[in-house]
VMD Tcl script that builds the backbone (N, CA, C; Angstrom):
set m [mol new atoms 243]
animate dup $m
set s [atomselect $m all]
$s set {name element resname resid chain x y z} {
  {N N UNK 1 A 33.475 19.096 7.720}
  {CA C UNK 1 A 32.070 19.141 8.098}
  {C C UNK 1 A 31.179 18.869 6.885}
  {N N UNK 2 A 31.618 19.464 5.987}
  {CA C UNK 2 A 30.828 19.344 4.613}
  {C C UNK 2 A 31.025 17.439 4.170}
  {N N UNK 3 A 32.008 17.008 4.197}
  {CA C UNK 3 A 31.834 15.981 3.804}
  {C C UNK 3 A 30.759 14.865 4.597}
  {N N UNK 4 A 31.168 15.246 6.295}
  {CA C UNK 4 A 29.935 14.160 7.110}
  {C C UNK 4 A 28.360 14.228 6.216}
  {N N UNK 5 A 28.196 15.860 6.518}
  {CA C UNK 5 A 26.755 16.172 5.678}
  {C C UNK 5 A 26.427 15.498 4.914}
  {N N UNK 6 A 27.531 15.400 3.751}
  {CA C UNK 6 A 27.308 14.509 2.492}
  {C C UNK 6 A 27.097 13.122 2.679}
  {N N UNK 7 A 28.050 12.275 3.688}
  {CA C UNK 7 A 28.231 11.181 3.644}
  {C C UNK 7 A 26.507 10.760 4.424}
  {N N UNK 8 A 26.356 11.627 5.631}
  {CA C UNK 8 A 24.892 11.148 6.031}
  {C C UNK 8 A 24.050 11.245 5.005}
  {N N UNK 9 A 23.812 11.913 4.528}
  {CA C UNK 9 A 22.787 12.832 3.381}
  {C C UNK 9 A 22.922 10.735 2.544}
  {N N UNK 10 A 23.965 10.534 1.966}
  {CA C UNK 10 A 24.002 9.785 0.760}
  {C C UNK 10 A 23.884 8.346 1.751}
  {N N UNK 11 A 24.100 8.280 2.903}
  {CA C UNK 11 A 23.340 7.092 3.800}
  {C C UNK 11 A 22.469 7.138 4.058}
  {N N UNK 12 A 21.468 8.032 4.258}
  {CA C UNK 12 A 20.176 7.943 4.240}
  {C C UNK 12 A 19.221 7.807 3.157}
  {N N UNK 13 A 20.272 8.585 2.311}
  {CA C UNK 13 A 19.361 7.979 0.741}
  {C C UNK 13 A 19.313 6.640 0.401}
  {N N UNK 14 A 20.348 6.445 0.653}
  {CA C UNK 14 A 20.615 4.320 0.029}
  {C C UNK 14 A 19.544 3.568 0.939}
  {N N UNK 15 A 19.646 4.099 2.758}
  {CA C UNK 15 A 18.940 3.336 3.390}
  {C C UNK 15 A 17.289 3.370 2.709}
  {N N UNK 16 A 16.996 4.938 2.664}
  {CA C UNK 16 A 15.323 4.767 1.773}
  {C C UNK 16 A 15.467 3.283 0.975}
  {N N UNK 17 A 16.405 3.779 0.100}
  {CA C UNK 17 A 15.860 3.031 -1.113}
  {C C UNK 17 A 15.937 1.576 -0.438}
  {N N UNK 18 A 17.064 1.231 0.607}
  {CA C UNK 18 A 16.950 -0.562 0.272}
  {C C UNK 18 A 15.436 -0.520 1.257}
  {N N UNK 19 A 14.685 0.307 1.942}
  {CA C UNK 19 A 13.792 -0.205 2.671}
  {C C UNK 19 A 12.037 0.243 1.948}
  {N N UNK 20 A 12.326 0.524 0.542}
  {CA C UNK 20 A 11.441 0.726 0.071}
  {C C UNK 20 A 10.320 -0.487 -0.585}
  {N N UNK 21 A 9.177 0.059 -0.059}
  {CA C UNK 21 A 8.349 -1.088 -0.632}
  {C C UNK 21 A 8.575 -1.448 -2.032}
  {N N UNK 22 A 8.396 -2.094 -2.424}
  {CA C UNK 22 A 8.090 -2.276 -3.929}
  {C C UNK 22 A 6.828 -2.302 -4.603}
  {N N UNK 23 A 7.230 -1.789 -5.818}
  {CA C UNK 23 A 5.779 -1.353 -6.579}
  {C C UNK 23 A 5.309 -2.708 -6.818}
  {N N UNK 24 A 3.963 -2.361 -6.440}
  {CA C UNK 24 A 2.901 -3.888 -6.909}
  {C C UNK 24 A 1.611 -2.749 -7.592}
  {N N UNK 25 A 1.465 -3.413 -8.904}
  {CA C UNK 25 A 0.248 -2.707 -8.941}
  {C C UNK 25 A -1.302 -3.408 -9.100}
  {N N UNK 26 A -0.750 -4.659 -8.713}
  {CA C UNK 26 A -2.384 -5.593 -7.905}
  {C C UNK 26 A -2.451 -5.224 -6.608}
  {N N UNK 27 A -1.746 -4.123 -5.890}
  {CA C UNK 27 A -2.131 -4.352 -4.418}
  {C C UNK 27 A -2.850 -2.988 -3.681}
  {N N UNK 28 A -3.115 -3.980 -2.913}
  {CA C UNK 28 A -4.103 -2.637 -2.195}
  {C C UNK 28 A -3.758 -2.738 -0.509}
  {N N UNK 29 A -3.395 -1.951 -0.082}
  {CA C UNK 29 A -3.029 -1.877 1.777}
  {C C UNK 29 A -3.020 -0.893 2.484}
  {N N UNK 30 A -3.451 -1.010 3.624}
  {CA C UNK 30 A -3.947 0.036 4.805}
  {C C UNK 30 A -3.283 -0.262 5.969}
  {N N UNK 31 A -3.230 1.091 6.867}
  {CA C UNK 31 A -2.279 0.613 7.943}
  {C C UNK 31 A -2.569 1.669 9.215}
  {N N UNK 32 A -2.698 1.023 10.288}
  {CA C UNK 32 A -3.053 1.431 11.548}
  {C C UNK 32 A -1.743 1.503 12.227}
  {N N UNK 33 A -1.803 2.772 13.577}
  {CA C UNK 33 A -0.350 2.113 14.371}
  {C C UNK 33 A -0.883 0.475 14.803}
  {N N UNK 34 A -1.508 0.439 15.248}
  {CA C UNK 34 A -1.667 -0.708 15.658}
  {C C UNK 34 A -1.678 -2.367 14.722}
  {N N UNK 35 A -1.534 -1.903 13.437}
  {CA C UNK 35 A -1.490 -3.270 12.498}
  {C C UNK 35 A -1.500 -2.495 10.956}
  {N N UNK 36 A -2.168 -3.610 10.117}
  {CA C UNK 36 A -2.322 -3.205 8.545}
  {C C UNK 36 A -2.373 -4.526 7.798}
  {N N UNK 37 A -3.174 -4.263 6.739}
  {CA C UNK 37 A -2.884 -5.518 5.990}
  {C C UNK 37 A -2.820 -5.249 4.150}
  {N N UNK 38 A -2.716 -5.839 3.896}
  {CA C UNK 38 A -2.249 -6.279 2.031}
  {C C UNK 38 A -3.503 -7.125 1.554}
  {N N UNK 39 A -4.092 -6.938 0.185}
  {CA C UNK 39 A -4.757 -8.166 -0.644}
  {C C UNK 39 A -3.749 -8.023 -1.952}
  {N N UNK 40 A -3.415 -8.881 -2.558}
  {CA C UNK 40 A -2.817 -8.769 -3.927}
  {C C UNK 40 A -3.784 -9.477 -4.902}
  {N N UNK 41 A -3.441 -9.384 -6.409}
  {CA C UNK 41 A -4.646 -10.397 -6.883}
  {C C UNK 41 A -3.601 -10.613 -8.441}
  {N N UNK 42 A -3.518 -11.483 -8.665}
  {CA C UNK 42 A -2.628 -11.967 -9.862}
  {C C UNK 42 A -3.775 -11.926 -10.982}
  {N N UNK 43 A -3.465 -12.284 -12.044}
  {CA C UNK 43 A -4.004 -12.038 -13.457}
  {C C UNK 43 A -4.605 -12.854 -13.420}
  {N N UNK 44 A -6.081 -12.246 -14.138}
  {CA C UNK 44 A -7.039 -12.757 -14.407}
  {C C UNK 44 A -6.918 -14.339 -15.626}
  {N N UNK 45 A -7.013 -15.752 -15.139}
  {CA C UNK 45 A -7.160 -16.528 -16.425}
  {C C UNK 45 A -8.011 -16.660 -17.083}
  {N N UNK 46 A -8.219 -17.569 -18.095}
  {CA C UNK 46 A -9.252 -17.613 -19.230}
  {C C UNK 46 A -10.709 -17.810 -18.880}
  {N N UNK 47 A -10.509 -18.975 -17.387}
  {CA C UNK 47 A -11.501 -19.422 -16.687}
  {C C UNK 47 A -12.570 -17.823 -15.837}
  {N N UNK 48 A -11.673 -16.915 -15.969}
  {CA C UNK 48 A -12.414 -15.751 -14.510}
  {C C UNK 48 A -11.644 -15.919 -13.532}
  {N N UNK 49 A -10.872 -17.162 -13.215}
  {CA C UNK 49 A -10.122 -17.010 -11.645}
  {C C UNK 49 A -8.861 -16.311 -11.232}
  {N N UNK 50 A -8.535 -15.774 -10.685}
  {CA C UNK 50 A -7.019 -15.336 -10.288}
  {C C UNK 50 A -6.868 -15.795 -8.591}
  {N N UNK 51 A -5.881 -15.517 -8.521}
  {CA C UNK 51 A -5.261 -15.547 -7.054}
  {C C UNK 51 A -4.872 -14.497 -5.920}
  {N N UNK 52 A -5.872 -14.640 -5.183}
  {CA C UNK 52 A -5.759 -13.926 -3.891}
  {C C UNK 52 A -4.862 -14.070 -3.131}
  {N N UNK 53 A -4.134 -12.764 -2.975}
  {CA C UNK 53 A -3.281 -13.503 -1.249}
  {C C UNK 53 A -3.693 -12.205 -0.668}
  {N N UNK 54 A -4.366 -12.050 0.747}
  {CA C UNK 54 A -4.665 -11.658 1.658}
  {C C UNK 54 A -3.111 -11.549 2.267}
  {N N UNK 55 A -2.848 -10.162 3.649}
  {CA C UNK 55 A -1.615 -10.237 4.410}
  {C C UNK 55 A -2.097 -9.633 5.810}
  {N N UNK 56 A -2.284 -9.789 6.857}
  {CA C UNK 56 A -2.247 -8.833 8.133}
  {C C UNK 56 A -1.387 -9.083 8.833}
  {N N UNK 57 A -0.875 -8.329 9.690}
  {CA C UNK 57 A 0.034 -7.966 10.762}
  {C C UNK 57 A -0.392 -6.963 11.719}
  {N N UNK 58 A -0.649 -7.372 13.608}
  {CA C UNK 58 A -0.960 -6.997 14.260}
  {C C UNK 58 A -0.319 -7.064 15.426}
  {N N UNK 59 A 0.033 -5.866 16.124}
  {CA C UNK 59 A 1.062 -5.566 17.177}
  {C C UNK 59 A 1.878 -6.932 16.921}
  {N N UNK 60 A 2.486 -6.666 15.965}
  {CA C UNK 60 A 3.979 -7.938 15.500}
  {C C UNK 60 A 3.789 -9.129 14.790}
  {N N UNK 61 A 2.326 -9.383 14.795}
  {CA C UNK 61 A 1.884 -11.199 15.199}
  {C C UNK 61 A 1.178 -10.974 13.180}
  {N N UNK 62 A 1.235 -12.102 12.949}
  {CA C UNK 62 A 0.516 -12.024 10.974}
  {C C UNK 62 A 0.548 -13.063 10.537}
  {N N UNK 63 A 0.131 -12.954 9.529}
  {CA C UNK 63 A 0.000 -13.594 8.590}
  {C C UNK 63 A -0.096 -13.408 6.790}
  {N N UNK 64 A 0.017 -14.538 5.957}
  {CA C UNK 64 A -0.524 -14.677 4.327}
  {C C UNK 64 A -0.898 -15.495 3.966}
  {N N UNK 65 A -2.389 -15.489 3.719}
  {CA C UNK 65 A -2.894 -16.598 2.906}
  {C C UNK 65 A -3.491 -16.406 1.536}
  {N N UNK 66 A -3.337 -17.076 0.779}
  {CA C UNK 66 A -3.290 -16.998 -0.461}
  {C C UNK 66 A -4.809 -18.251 -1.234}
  {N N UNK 67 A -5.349 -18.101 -1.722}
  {CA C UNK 67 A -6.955 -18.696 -2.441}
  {C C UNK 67 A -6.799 -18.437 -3.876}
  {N N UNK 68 A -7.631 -19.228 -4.503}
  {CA C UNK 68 A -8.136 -18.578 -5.748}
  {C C UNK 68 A -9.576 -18.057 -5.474}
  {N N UNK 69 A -10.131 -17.308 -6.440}
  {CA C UNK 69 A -11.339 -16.424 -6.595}
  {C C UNK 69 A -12.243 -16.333 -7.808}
  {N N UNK 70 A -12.936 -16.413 -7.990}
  {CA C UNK 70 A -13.964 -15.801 -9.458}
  {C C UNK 70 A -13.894 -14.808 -9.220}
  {N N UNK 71 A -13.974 -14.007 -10.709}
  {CA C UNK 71 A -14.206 -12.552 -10.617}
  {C C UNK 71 A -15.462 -12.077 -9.985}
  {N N UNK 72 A -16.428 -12.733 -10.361}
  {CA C UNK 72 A -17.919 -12.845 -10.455}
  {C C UNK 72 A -18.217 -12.876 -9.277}
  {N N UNK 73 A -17.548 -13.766 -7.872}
  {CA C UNK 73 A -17.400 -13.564 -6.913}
  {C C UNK 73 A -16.241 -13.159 -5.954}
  {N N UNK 74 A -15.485 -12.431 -6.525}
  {CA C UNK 74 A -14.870 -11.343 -5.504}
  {C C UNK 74 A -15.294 -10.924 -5.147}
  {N N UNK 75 A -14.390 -10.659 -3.155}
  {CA C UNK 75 A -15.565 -9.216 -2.949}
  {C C UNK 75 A -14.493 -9.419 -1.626}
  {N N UNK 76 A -13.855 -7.900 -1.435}
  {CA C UNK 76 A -13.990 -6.630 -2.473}
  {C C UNK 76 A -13.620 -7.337 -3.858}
  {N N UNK 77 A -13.890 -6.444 -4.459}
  {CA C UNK 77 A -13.580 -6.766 -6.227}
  {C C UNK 77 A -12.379 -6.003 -6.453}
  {N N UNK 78 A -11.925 -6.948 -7.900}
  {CA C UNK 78 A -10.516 -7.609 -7.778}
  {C C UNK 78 A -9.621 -6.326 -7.989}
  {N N UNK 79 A -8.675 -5.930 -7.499}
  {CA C UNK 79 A -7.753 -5.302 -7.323}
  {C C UNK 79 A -6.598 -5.263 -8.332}
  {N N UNK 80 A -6.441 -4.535 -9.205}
  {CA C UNK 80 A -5.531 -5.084 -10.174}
  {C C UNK 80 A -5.439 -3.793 -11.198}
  {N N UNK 81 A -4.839 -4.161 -12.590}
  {CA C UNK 81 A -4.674 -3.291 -13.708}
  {C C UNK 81 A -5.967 -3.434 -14.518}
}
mol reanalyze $m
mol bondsrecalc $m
mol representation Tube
mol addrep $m
């Protein structure tokens, strides 16, 4: 008996981990039962611009699209380190 315990116990741990998000720390996301979405924003270049990618997903159905941006005109403003 002790060993099942264990063996579930150490399958459910592995499963966490392979279904764990991964750390982003440009991102920002919210989530409804009903949907949720992602903005990410890559590093700022010399110019002011970085890269947006927007993500939603709604009852199953989504998308990612991805832009560049000025800082100057982001909005929301830029998400990042």
């Amino acid at each position: 008996m002790k060993t099942r315990i264990a063996l579930l116990v150490a399958a459910l741990g592995a499963s966490g981990l392979a279904f764990a998000a991964p750390a982003n720390a440009g991102c920002q996301a919210g989530w409804t039962p009903w949907g949720g979405g992602e903005i990410c924003d890559g590093p700022v270049g010399p110019d002011g611009n970085f890269e947006r990618c927007q993500s939603v997903g709604v009852l199953g159905f989504g998308g990612t699209n991805c832009f560049i941006v000025n800082i100057a005109d982001a909005n929301p403003p830029r998400v990042g380190p």
